[in-house]
N, C-alpha and C positions, 0 to 999 in steps of 0.2 A: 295815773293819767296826767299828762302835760296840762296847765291852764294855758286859754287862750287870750290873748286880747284883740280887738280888731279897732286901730286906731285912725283918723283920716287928719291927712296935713291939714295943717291950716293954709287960707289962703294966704299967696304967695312965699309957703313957707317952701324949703329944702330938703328933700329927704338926704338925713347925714348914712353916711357910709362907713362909720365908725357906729356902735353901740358897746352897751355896758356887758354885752356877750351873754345876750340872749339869743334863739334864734328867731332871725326874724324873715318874712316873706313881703315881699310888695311886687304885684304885678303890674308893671307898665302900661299892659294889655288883658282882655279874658276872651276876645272876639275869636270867630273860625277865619280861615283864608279869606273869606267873600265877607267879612264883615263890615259894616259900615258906620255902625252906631259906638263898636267900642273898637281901641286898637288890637292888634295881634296879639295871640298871648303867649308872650315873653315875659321871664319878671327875673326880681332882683333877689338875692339870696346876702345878707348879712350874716355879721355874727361878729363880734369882737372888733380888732382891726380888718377884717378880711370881709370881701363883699367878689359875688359872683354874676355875673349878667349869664341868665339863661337863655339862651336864641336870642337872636339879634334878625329880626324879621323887616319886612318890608316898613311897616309904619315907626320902627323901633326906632330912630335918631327923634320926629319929633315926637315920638310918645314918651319917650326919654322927658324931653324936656319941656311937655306940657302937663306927665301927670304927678312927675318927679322933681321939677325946677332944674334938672342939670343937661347938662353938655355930654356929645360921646366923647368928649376930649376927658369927660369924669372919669371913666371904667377903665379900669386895666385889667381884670380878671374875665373869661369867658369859657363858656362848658356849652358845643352846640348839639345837641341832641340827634338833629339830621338834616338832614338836604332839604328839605321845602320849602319853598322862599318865604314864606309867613316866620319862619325860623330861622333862615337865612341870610335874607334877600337885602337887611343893610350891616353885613361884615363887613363886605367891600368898601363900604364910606368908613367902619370903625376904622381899619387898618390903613388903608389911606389918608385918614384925616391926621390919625396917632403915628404915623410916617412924617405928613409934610407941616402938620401944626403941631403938632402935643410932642414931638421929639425936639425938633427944631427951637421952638419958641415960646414953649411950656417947659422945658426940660423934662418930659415926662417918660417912663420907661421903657421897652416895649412890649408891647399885650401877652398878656399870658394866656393862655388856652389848656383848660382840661382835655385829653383828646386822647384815646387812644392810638396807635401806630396806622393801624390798617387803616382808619378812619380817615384820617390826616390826609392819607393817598387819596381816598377818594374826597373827600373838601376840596385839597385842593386841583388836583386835575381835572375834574368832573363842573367843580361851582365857581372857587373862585380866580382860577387862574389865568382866564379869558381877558379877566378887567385889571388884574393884579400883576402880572407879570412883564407885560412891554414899560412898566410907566420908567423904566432904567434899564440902560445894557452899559456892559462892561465891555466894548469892542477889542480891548484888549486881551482879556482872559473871555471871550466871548460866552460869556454870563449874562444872564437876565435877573430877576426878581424873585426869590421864591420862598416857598411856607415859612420860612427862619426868618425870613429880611421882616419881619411883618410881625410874628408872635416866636412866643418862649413856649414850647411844649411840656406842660406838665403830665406826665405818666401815669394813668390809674393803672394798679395792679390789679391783673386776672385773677379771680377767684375761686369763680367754679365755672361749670360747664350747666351740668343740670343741678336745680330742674330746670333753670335756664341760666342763660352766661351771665353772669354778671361780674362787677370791676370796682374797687374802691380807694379812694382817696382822700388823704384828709389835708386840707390845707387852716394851717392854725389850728382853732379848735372846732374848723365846721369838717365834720364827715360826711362822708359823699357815696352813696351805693349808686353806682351804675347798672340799672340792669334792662336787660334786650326786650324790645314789645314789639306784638303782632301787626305791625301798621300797614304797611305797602306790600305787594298788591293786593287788591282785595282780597282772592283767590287765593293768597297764602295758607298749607294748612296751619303752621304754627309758627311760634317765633324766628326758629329755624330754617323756614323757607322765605321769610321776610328780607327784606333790603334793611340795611341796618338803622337803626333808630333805637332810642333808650329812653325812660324813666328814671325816677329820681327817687332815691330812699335817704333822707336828712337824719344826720344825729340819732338813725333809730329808732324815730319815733314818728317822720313826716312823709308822707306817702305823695308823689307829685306824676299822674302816667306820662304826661305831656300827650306826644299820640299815638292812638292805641285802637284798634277796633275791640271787642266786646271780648273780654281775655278772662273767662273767672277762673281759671287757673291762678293767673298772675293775681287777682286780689284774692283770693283765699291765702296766698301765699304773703301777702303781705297785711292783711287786712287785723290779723289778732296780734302783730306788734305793732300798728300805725296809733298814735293816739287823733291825728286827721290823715284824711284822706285827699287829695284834690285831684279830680277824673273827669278828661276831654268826655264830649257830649256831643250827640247831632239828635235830630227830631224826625230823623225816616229809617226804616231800615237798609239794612246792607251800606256799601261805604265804605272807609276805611275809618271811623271814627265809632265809637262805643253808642249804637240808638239809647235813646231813653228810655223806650218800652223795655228792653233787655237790663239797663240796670235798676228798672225798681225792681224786676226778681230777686234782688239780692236780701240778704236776711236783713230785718230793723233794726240789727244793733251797726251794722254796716252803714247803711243809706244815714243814720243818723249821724254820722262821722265824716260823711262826703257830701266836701263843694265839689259843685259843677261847674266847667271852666270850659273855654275855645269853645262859646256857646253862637248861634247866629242870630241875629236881626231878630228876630218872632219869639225873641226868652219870655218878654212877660205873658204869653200866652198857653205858655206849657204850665202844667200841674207839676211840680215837684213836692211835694207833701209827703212829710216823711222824711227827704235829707238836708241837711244843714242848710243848702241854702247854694245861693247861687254864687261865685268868687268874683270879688269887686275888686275895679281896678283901680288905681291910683290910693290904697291904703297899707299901712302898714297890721300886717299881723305877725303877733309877737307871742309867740312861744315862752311859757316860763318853767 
């Protein structure tokens, strides 16, 4: 089993975007969409020279740079997991801003994005093309703006199908398991009737659902190679997010292994006794 550490910046300190190529996790965020006490949870993925922004959600530019000390004009790497604007809802200011500041007058690259094909089509026709597309036309080759002008698609390859799809990629030395979860609509019966959305499987060893309704499939499937686990949370049932009552049935060597994350308002009044503990935001955890 991997050692953990769970380190917190110092004040006014930097989180650097280089490491000595351990892996490491920092969440920007651990709130639900209606949260109001913590930001959304989005987080950063390190390792080496290579560093990943997971969803780029609505409070994401200044949670960026209140619980991390940086700018979006920082990140150049992105993997967005799905459509909801808590995940979303500040792409448009990253790619805009890395358009007309960070290319411009930073000299900086343009945004790279883990992203499957299909995906892509729906990002950006569906979310961001509304705000993204008029801000240039070409009246001469009568062009507008589109997914390329903005990021560099990087390709995870298809894996398998079942027992559910999943997709991998390794960028430097961090690997990347993409794999499909139960989130939207409610009423979904399995992952395959769901609207797309994915979780994270790190290095083989980091279990991350992002959002998920109550799947013991998917953690039985992942749960005896994760050395952690970190699994969205709500405190009623039904929803599209995993109740709490349904994941203490999970066995104790399980819940002992799993933070709780994209939690709302009323966390310190839930019982969680018995797993790890609840996922804090603005620290560094470091995998060794």
């Amino acid at each position: 089993m991997k050692s953990m550490k769970i380190v917190s910046l110092g004040e006014g300190e930097k989180l650097s975007l280089v490491n000595s190529g351990e892996l490491e996790l920092f969440f920007i965020g651990v709130g639900s969409a209606f949260a109001h006490r913590h930001f959304q949870t989005n987080l950063l993925v390190v390792k080496g020279d290579q560093h990943l922004m997971v969803d780029f959600g609505m409070t994401a530019p200044r949670a960026l740079k209140e619980t991390a000390g940086l700018e979006v004009t920082d990140i150049t790497n992105y993997l967005i997991t799905h459509s909801h604007a808590d995940h979303v809802g500040g792409l448009e200011c990253a790619g805009l801003t890395n358009r007309y500041v960070g290319r411009p007058f930073l000299k900086k690259p343009k945004l790279s994005m883990v992203i499957a094909e299909g995906y892509q089509e729906v990002l950006w026709d569906r979310t961001l093309r509304g705000g993204m597309e008029w801000n240039e036309e070409d009246r001469v080759n009568h062009r507008r703006l589109s997914f390329g002008d903005f990021f560099d698609p990087i390709r995870p390859k298809w894996v398998r199908q079942n027992p559910r799809e999943a997709f991998d990629v390794s960028m430097g030395g961090l690997k990347i398991e993409l794999f499909r979860t139960k989130h939207v609509p409610d009423n979904a019966g399995d992952w395959q009737e769901s609207f797309t959305s994915f979780g994270l499987f790190l290095d083989d060893h980091i279990f991350v659902s992002m959002d998920t309704r109550f799947d013991r499939d998917l953690i039985d499937e992942y749960a005896s190679r994760s050395d952690y686990m970190f699994h969205d949370v709500q405190f009623f049932p039904g929803a599209v997010h995993a109740p709490l009552a349904d994941l203490k049935t999970l066995p104790t060597d399980v819940k002992a292994k799993m933070f709780l994350m994209h939690y709302a308002d009323n966390w310190e009044s839930q019982n969680i006794d018995g797993f790890a503990g609840w996922t804090e935001q603005g620290v560094r955890y470091i995998f060794g």
